[in-house]
N, C-alpha and C positions, 0 to 999 in steps of 0.2 A: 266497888262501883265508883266511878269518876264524880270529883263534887271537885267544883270552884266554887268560891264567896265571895258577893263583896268584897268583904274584909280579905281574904286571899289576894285579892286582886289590889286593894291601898296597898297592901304589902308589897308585894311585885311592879308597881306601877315604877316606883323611884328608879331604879334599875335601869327597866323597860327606854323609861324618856333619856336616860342618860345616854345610852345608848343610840336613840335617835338620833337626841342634839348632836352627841359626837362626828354621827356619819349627816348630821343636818340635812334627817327627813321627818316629814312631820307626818303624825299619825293618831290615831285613837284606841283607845283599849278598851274591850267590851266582854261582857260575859255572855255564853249562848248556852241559853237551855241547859243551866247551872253547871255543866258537862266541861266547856270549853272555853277554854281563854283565847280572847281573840285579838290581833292590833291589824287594822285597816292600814297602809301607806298611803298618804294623799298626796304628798306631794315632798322634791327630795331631789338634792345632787347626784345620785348614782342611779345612771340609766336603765333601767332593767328592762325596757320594752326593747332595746338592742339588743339584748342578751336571749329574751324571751317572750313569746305574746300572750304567754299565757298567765294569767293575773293570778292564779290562784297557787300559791306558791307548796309543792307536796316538801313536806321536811325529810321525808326517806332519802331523797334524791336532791336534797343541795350539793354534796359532794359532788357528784356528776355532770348536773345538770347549770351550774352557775359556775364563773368565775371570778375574779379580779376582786375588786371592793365589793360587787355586791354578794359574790359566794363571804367573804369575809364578815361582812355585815349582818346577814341573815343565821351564819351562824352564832354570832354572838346573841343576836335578836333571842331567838329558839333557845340559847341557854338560858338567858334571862328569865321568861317567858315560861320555863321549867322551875325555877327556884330552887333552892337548898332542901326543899320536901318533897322535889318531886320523884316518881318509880313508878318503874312499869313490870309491870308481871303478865304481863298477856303472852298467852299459846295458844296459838291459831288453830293447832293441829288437833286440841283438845276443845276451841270453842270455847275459852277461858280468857275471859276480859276483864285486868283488873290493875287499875293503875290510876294515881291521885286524880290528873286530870286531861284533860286533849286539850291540843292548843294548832290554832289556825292566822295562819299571815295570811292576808290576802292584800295584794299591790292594785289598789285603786276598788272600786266596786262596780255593782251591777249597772248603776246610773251615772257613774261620774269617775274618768279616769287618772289616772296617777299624773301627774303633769311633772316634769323634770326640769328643775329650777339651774339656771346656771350664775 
């Protein structure tokens, strides 16, 4: 069963911002429904609404779907974001879900969008 903690999350946080400051975007790190590690982008030097409209970033599909600094970025994001504990054992085809924890980017939110700082 997926579990985030608090304390999971102090742990991963250090990391997480390093990675922000480096690509200098600023963001929040939250926990949802103990399940899911989350960082919001609020705002940030690399464009992504060029690249993409859609805020809700699927991590299946960064290779594909991003390029340039922000495919680079996102990916480092998502390793972070993973931690040195994280595993997944889910098989779809058995309906077997079982892996430390889910993690969600989302670039701006529902009320207030990402603004791209130059």
């Amino acid at each position: 069963m997926a579990y985030v903690s608090q304390e999971m999350k102090k742990q991963l946080a250090p990391t997480i911002k390093a990675i922000l400051k480096k690509y200098s975007v600023k963001g929040s790190i939250s926990v949802q429904n103990h399940s899911t590690l989350v960082v919001n982008l609020k705002e940030g030097a690399i464009d992504f609404i060029a690249q993409n409209t859609h805020y809700q970033v699927n991590e299946y599909h960064i290779e594909s779907q991003w390029t340039g600094v922000a495919k680079t970025f996102l990916l480092e994001l998502l390793e972070a974001m993973k931690g040195p504990t994280y595993f997944n054992e889910d098989d779809a085809m058995t309906d077997y879900f079982h892996r430390s924890h889910y993690t969600s980017i989302n670039v701006g939110k529902w009320n207030k969008q990402y603004e791209v700082t130059v």
